[in-house]
Every structure is written in structure tokens, then in C-alpha cells.
C-alpha positions in Angstrom: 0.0 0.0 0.0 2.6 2.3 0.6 3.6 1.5 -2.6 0.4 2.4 -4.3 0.5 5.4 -2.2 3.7 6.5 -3.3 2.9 5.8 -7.4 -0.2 8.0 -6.8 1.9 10.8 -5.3 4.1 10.3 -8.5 1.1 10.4 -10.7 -0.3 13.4 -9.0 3.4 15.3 -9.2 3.3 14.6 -12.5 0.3 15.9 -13.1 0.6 19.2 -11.4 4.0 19.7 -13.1 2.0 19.0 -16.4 -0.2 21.4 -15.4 2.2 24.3 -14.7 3.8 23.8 -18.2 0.3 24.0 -19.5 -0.6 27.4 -17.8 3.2 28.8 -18.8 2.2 27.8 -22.6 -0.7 29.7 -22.3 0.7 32.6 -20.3 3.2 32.9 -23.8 0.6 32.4 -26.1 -1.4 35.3 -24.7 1.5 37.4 -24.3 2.2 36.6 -28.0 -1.2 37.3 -28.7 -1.0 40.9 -27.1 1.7 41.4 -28.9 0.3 41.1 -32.5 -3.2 42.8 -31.3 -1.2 45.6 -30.3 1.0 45.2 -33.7 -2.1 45.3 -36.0 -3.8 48.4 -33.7 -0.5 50.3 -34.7 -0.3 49.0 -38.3 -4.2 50.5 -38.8 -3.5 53.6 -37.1 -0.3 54.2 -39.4 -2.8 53.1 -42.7 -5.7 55.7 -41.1 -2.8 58.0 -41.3 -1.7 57.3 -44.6 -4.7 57.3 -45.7 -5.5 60.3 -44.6 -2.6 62.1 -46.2 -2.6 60.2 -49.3 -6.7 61.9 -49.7 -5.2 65.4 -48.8 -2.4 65.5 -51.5 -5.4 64.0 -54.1 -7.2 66.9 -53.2 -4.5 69.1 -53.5 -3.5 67.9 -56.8 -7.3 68.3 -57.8 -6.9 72.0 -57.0 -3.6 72.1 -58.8 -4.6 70.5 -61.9 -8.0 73.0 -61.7 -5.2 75.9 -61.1 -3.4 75.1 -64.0 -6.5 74.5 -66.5 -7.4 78.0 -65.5 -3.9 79.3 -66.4 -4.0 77.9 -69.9 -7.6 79.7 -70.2 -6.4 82.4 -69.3 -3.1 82.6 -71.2 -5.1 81.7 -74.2 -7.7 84.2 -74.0 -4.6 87.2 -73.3 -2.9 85.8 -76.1 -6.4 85.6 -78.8 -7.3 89.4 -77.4 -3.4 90.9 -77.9 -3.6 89.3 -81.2 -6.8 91.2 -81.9 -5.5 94.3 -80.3 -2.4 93.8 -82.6 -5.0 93.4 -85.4 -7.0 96.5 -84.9 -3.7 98.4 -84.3 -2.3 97.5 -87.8 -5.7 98.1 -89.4 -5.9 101.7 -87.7 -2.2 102.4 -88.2 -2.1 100.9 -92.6 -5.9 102.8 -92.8 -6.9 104.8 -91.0 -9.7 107.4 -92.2 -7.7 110.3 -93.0 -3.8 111.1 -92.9 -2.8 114.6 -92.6 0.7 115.8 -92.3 0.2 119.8 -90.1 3.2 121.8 -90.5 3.7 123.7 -86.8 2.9 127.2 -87.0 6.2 128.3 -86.5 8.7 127.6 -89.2 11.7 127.2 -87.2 10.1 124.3 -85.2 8.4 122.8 -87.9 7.9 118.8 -87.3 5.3 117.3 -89.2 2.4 116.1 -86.8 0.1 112.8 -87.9 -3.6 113.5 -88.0 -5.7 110.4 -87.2 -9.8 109.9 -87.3 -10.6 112.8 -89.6 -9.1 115.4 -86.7 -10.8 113.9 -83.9 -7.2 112.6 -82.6 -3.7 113.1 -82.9 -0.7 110.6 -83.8 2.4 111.0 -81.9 5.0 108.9 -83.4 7.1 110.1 -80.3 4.6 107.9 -77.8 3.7 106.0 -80.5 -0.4 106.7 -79.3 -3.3 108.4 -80.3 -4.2 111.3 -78.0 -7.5 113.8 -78.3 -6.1 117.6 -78.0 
């Protein structure tokens, strides 16, 4: 009997030492566990983040690209309206609806003055403008 007794007191040793490595494996795995929870919280934060930034610069780019369409709109219609401006200029300056040289009253200052419109303006070439006197 003492025998017996002594195999069951082995037996139950050897269960409670099973037992301990059971709850350590445990312990670990949670602690592993954790670990990769805690990984994967930090891994979606960082992609909210990215996200997040990645959606800003679109819309800045957006605003860009509308920026730069705009531009080109604008440089277009400048250049068609200076190239009518040029247009009407040449027309005006090649015929205009009367040319008339004046001789200054004086004669020792004479410099022929440009007489544009039918003498509602005045040429000078020295401005190079039409001006109403």
C-alpha cells in the first residue's frame, strides 16, 4: 500500500508539473497574442494616417490641376485678345480714315504732326499713341 500510495503521489506530481507547463504555454501564447493585437492596432493607425494624407495631396492635386487649366484659359484668352489688339492696331495704323501731315505754325520748329480719325485725334509717333487735344 505504501507502494500504491507512493505511485499516486508520483502520478499526482506529475500531473501538477504538467499542469504548470500548461498554464506557462498559455501565459506565452497570450502574451504573443498581445503582442500582435497591439502590432495590427499600430499597423491600422499608421494606414488611417496614410490614408488620410494620401486623400489630402489628391485633393491638392485636384486644386492644382484646376489651377493650372485655369492658367492655360487664361493665357489663351490674353494671347487671342493681344492678337486682336495687334489686329485692330495694324488696321488703324495701314488705314486709318484720313492722314494729314500739319506743319507747326512756327517755321523754325516745324515737325510734321500725324492726324488720325478725320481730326478727332492726334498721332504722336514720339509715344507711339493716339491722343485727343
Amino acid at each position: 500500500m505504501k507502494d500504491a500510495v507512493a505511485a499516486q503521489q508520483a502520478a499526482l506530481s506529475a500531473q501538477q508539473q504538467e499542469i504548470q507547463e500548461l498554464r506557462d504555454e498559455l501565459h506565452h501564447k497570450d502574451q504573443a497574442v498581445n503582442q500582435v493585437q497591439a502590432t495590427a492596432a499600430d499597423a491600422a493607425a499608421k494606414a488611417d494616417a496614410a490614408q488620410a494624407q494620401a486623400s489630402q495631396q489628391q485633393a491638392t492635386v485636384t486644386e492644382l490641376k484646376s489651377d493650372v487649366t485655369d492658367l492655360k484659359t487664361n493665357v489663351n484668352n490674353t494671347a487671342l485678345s493681344l492678337q486682336e489688339t495687334q489686329k485692330n492696331v495694324k488696321e488703324e495704323i495701314e488705314s486709318p480714315i484720313a492722314i494729314h501731315y500739319k506743319e507747326s505754325r512756327s517755321r523754325r520748329a516745324a515737325s510734321p504732326r500725324l492726324n488720325l480719325c478725320g481730326g478727332r485725334g492726334h498721332w504722336d509717333p514720339i509715344s507711339t499713341r493716339l491722343s485727343t487735344r
